[in-house]
Phi, psi and omega in degrees: 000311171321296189287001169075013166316030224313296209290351129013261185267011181263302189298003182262326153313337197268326188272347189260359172279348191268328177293322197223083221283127142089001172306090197278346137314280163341327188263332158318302186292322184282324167331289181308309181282351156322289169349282234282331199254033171058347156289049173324342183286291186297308174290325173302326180269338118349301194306305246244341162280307181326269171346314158296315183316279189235089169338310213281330173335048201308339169315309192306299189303357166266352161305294192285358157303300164293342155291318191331293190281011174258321177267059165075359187249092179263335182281328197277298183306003181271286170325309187306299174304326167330280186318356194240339195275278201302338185293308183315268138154201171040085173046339210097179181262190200282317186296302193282329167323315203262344128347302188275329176301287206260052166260314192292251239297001195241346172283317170335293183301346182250349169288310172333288185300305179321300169313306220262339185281320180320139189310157129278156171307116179272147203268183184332317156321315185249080212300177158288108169117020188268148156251232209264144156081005149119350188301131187295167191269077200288359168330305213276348186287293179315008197236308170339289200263001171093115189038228209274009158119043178216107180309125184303108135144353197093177184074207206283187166248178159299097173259051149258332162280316164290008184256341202271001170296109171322320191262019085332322186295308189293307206287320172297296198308329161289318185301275188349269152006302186224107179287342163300309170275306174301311150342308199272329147009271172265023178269339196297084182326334188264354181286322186303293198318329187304286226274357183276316187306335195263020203080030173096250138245346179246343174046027169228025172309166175299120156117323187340292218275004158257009183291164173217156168310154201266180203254089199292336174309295196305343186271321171333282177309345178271133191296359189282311189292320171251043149278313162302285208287348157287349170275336150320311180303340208099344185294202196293122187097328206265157184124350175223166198285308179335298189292332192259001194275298173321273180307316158326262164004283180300327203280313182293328178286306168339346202217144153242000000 
């Protein structure tokens, strides 16, 4: 081990473990010279047989702290050293104390980020069911209308449930409202493509009662459309004809 031999001194451990099964010096040593050759795996089950063997080992037990916390197991290591501390007795030695502080400061720090991570509650900005930069969450509507914005079996969806959708309701009563998005609206090719699929302008075109609604994701995604429906909706930006005028507009000259 002095001369950094690792692997060495792991096979002169592995010949003295065939002599002496369980040796918790040996499994101890070998722990360490695991350690010292990056095989952290193999020294924790080296530590963690020492350590059953003879709990009172306290040596063993700053090993498997130290593989423990070499593979990411900041928590196992933390026990461990407790446990190597308490073996000790009289507070412990210097080495597994300052083991075990910083196993505790590194459980800290992921209990921490874990917190940090967590949704917060949405605040005054974001309404509830809003999605990301304020855009309302229109799955359930698109849930409406069948999966993925397609009525389960084909035809029409029930539109007596979707006119009784609060955010439909609020979204006609802004259209309604401002004659200007609509126009840039029904300037917009894929809303025409929507309403040609769906029977046309008159919807008594050939075939209208097998048609079905279009896949309502793919209408989303043009960044024109759901700017207009978050200014429908009320988000950021919404409340004026400009903003939604604008975004209409680019979206219908932008596409051919």
């Amino acid at each position: 081990m002095a001369k950094k031999d690792y692997s060495s001194a792991i096979e002169y451990y592995t010949q003295a473990l065939r002599i002496v099964p369980n040796n918790p010096i040996y499994l101890s040593n070998r722990a360490a010279a695991y350690s010292s050759a990056a095989q952290f795996e193999k020294a924790i089950l080296d530590a963690q047989v020492a350590v059953d063997t003879d709990p009172s080992y306290a040596k063993a037990w700053s090993r498997l702290g130290h593989a423990r916390f070499a593979k990411g197991d900041a928590r196992g290591a933390m026990e461990a050293y407790k446990a190597g501390i308490e073996a000790e007795g009289n507070g412990g030695s210097q080495i597994t104390r300052n083991g075990y502080e910083t196993a505790k400061k590194k459980v800290e720090e992921e209990i921490a980020a874990d917190a940090d991570n967590v949704t917060a509650p949405p605040g005054p900005s974001t309404p509830r069911g809003g999605g990301v930069g304020g855009m309302p969450d229109l799955s359930s509507i698109a849930g409406m209308l069948g999966g993925a914005g397609r009525p389960a079996g084909g035809g029409m969806p029930d539109l007596g449930s979707i006119m009784n959708n609060p955010m439909f309701a609020q979204m006609a009563q802004n259209l309604m409202s401002n004659p200007s998005v609509m126009q840039n609206m029904m300037n917009n090719p894929l809303v025409r493509e929507m309403l040609d699929s769906v029977g046309g302008d008159d919807g008594e075109g050939p075939g209208a009662e097998g048609r079905s609604m279009p896949d309502l994701s793919g209408l989303l995604a043009d960044p024109s459309i759901a700017e207009m429906a978050k200014n429908l909706m009320g988000g950021p930006g919404g409340g004026g004809g400009g903003t939604s005028g604008d975004a209409g507009g680019a979206g219908g000259s932008g596409r051919t």
